[in-house]
C-alpha positions in Angstrom: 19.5 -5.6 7.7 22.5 -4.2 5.6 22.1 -0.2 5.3 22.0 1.2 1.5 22.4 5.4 2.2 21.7 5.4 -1.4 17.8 5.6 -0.6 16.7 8.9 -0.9 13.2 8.1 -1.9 10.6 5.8 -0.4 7.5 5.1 -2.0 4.7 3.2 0.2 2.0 1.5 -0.4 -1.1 2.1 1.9 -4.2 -0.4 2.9 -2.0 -3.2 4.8 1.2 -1.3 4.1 0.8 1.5 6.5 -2.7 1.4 7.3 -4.7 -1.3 9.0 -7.6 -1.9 6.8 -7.5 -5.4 6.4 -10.4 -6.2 8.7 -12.3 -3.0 7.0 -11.6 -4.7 3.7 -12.7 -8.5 4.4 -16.1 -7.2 6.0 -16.7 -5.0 3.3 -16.4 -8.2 1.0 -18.5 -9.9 2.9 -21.5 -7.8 3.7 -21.3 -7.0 -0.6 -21.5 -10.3 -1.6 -23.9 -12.3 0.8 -25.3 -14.8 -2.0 -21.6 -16.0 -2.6 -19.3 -18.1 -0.1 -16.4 -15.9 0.9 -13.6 -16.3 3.8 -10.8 -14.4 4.6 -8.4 -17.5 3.5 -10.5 -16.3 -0.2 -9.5 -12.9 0.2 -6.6 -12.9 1.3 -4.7 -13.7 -1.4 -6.3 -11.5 -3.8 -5.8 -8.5 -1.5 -3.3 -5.8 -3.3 -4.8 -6.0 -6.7 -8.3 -3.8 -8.0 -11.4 -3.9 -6.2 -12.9 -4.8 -9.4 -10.8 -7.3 -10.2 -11.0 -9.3 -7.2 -15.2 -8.3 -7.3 -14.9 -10.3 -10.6 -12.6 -13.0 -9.7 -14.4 -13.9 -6.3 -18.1 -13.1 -8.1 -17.4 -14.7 -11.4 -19.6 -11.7 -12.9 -18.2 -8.8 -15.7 -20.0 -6.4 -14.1 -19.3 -5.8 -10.7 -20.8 -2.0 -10.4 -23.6 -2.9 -8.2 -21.4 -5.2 -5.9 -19.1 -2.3 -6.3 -21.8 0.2 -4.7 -22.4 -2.2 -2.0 -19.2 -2.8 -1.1 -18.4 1.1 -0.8 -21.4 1.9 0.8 -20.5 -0.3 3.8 -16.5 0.6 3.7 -17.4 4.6 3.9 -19.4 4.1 6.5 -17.4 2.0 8.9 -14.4 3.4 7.8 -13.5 6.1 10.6 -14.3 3.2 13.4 -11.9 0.6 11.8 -8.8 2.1 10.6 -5.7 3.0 12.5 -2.0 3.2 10.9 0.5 0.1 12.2 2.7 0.3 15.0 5.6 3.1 14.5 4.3 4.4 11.2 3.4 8.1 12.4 6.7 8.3 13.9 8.9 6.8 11.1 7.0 8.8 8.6 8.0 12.1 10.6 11.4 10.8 11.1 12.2 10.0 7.5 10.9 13.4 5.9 12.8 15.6 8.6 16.1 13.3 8.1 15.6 14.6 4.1 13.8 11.5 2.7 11.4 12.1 -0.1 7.9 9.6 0.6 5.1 9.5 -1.3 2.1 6.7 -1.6 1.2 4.2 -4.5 -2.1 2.7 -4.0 -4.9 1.0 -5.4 -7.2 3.2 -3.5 -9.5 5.3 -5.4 -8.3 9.1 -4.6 -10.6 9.9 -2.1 -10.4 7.5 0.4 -6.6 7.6 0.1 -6.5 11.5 0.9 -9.4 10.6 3.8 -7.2 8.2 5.8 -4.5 10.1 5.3 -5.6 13.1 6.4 -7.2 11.1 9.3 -3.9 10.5 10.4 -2.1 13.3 9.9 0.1 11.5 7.1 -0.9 13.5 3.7 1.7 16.7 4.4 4.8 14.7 4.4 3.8 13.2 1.0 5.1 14.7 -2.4 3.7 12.4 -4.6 0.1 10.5 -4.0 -1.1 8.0 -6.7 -3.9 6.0 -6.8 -5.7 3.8 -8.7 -7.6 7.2 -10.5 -4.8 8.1 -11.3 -3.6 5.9 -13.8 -4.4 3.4 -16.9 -2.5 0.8 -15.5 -2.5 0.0 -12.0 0.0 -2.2 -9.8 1.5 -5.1 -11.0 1.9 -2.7 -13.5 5.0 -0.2 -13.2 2.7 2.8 -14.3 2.0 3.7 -10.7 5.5 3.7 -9.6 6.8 5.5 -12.4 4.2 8.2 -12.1 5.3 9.0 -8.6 8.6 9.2 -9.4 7.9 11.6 -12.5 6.3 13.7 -9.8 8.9 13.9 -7.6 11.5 14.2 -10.0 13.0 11.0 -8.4 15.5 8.6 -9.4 14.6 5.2 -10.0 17.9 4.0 -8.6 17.8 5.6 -5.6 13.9 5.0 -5.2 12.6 1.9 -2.2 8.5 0.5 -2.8 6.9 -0.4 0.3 4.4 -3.1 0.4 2.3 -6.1 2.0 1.4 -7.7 -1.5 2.9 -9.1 -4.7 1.1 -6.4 -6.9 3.5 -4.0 -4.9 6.8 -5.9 -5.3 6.1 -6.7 -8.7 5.1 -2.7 -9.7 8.8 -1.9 -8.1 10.3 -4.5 -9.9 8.7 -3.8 -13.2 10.0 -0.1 -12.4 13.6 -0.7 -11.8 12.8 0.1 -8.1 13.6 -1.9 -5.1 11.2 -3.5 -3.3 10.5 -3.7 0.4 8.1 -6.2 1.5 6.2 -5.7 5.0 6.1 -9.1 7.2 2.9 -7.7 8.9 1.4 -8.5 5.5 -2.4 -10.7 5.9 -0.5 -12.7 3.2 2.1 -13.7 5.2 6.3 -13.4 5.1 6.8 -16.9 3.2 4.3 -16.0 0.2 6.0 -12.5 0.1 9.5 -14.3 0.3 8.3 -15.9 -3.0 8.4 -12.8 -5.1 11.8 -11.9 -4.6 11.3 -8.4 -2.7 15.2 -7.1 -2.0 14.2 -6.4 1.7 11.5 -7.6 4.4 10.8 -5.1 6.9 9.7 -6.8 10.2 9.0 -3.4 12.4 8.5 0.1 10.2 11.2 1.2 12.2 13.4 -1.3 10.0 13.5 2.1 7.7 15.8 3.5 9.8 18.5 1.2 9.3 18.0 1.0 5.9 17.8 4.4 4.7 20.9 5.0 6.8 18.7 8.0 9.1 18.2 8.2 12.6 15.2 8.6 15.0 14.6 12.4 14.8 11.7 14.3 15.7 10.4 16.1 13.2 
């Protein structure tokens, strides 16, 4: 992997990004929607986008609220017991903020489970920017998100990296004019990322390393 010391800011997603949700996420799915046939090769794909809109794709319904309800009753409350960050992301996170680069988190998490996982893991005070799915009018594929964090920061575009396991993340940098970094780790898998033309796959968060031209440092 070719370093570019011209990333000062990286912007990450967070469920299957940095955060292991995805077996959170499938359960929830399926404890919410018991009367309709759902496996994980159904979810899967559909991961990244709004829980609403895959409630509706999966439920063929308009209104999803109560499957909604159900399916956030069930993630709150075996949230704590099934979450843990991916390997290295605690240390890289530390790394890259005392080495000088900015971070912040794009999600389509509603606020407050975003600032509950992580403050969990001790991730929130190296953040600048957080924005979630609240947040905005248009979320990812959308560059809205993207943008908004940026604005926050008072970042540069140019000099700006988006981190993330799903097309809705490549295709919010992209729509930005922000490079995008797809995670290999991804539920989805490296060869379906591949497809959407992400300028980077990270194999191991430590990958970051090398390509914002830091070192290990502790911070």
């Amino acid at each position: 992997m070719k370093p570019n010391p011209a990333i000062r800011t990286v912007l990450f997603d967070l469920d299957g990004t940095i955060i292991d949700t995805n077996q959170l996420i499938i359960d929830s799915f399926m404890n919410a929607m018991t009367d309709i046939p759902l496996t994980r090769e159904t979810i899967i794909p559909h991961m990244g986008t709004t829980l609403q809109n895959q409630l509706r794709v999966f439920s063929g319904l308009e209104d999803v609220r109560e499957l909604e309800q159900a399916y956030r009753k069930y993630n709150l409350a075996h949230h704590d017991s099934m979450v843990k960050p991916f390997p290295h992301v605690q240390e890289v996170v530390k790394a890259l903020h005392a080495s000088g680069i900015r971070l912040g988190i794009v999600t389509t998490k509603i606020r407050p489970t975003t600032m509950k996982v992580l403050e969990m893991f001790d991730l929130s005070r190296y953040m600048e920017a957080i924005v979630t799915v609240t947040d905005v009018s248009n979320p990812k594929p959308h560059a809205e998100p993207v943008l908004m964090a940026l604005d926050k920061m008072g970042a540069d575009p140019a000099s700006a990296l988006m981190v993330g396991d799903s097309p809705a993340d490549i295709q919010s940098a992209q729509n930005a004019g922000v490079r995008a970094a797809a995670v290999a780790w991804s539920l989805k898998g490296e060869a379906a990322l591949s497809g959407y033309g992400p300028d980077y796959m990270l194999h191991d968060m430590r990958d970051l390393y090398e390509l914002t031209g830091t070192e290990r440092r502790e911070a």
